[in-house]
N, C-alpha and C positions, 0 to 999 in steps of 0.2 A: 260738317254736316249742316244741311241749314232746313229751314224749317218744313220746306214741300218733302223731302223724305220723313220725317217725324209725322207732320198731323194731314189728316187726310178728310176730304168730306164725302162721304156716300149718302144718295137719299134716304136709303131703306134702314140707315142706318143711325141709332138717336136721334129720328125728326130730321138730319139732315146737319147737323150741328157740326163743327170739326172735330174730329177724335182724335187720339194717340195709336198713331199704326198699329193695326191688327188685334185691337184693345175698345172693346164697349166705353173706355171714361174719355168723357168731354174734356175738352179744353178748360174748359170753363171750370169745371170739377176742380182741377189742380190748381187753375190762379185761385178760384174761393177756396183751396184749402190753404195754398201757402200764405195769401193774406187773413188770416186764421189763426197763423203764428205756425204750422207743420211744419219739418224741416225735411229737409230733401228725402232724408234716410226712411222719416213717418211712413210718406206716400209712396 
């Protein structure tokens, strides 16, 4: 699987940011939580 099927960008969609298919949370969301200390199982 590589990363174009996983995160996707829509305009309408969080400002336009990349998200997690089919899922409102940013990219961004998951790296700031796993650098955080959250383990995979947390998020």
């Amino acid at each position: 699987m590589n990363d174009q099927q996983i995160i996707t960008i829509e305009p309408g969609k969080r400002g336009g940011k990349p998200c997690i298919r089919k899922m409102r949370i940013t990219v961004y969301d998951v790296l700031g939580w796993l650098a955080s200390g959250m383990s995979h199982a947390e998020i």
